[in-house]
DORO-427406 format. One line per field, with one value per residue (C-alpha): residue in one letter; x, z, y. Coordinates in nm, 2 decimals. Example, Ala and Ser with C-alpha at 12.3 -4.5 7.8 and 13.67 -1.06 7.14 Angstrom:
// DORO-427406
ketor <- (A/S)
u <- (1.23/1.37)
w <- (0.78/0.71)
v <- (-0.45/-0.11)
This chain:
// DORO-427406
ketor <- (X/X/X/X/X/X/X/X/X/X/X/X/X/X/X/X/X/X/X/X/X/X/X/X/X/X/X/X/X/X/X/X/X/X/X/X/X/X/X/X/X/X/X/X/X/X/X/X/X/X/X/X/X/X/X/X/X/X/X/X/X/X/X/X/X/X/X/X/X/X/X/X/X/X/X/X/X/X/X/X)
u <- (-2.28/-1.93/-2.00/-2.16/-1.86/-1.64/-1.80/-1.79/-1.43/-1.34/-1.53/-1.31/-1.00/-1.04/-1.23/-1.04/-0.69/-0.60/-0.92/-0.87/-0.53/-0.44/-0.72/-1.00/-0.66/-0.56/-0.93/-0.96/-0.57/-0.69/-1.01/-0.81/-0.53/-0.79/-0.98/-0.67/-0.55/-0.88/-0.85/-0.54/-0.57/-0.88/-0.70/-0.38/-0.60/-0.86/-1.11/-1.40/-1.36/-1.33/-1.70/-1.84/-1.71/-1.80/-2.15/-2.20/-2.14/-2.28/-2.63/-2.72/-3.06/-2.85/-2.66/-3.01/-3.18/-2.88/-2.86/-3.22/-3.20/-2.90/-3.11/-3.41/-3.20/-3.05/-3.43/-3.53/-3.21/-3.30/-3.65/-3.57)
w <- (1.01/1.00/1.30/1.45/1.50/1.51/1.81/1.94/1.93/2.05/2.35/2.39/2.33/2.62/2.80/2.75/2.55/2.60/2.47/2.16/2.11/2.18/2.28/2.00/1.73/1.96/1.87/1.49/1.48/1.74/1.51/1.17/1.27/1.33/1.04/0.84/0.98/1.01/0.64/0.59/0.79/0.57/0.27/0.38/0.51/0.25/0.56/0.32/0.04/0.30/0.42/0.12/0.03/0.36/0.32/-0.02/0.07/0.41/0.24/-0.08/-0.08/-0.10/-0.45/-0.61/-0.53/-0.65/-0.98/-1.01/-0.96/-1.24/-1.48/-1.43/-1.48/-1.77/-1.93/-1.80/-1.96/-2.29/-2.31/-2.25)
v <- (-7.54/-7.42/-7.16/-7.36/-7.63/-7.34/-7.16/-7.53/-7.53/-7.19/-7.28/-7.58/-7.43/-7.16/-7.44/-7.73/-7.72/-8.08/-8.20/-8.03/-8.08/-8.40/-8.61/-8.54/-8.59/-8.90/-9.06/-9.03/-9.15/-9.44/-9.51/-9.47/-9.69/-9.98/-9.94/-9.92/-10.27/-10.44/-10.40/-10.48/-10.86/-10.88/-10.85/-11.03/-11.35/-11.33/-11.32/-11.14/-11.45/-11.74/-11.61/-11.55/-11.91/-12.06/-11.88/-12.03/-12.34/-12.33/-12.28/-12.38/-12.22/-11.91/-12.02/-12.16/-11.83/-11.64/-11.81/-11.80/-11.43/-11.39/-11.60/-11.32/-11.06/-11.17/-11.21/-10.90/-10.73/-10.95/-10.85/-10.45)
């Protein structure tokens, strides 16, 4: 596996310098940099609670089936 992504970039570098260089490093810093912020806002506005909540309360199907699902558990882990 290794040769084979280092013959890939050898042929790159004589091919294409640039690419390897600065833009393949320019993308993962580009992709990084949103990940690390779209997670950041999610923290810092609680965006992951306020759907969980607005999901919970949005459908109370969801909650019965849940609980009903803890409460089998809960036997299951009682009877083993």
């Amino acid at each position: 596996m290794s040769l084979i992504v280092w013959l890939t970039l050898r042929d790159m570098i004589t091919i294409h310098r640039e690419w390897v260089f600065v833009i393949i490093p320019a993308i993962v810093l580009f992709a990084g940099l949103i990940q690390y912020l779209t997670g950041y806002f999610m923290d810092r506005y609680k965006i992951i609670d306020d759907l969980q909540k607005w999901d919970l309360e949005r459908s109370p199907l969801i909650t019965k089936i849940l609980k009903q699902t803890e409460v089998e558990n809960e036997q299951n882990n009682n009877k083993n």
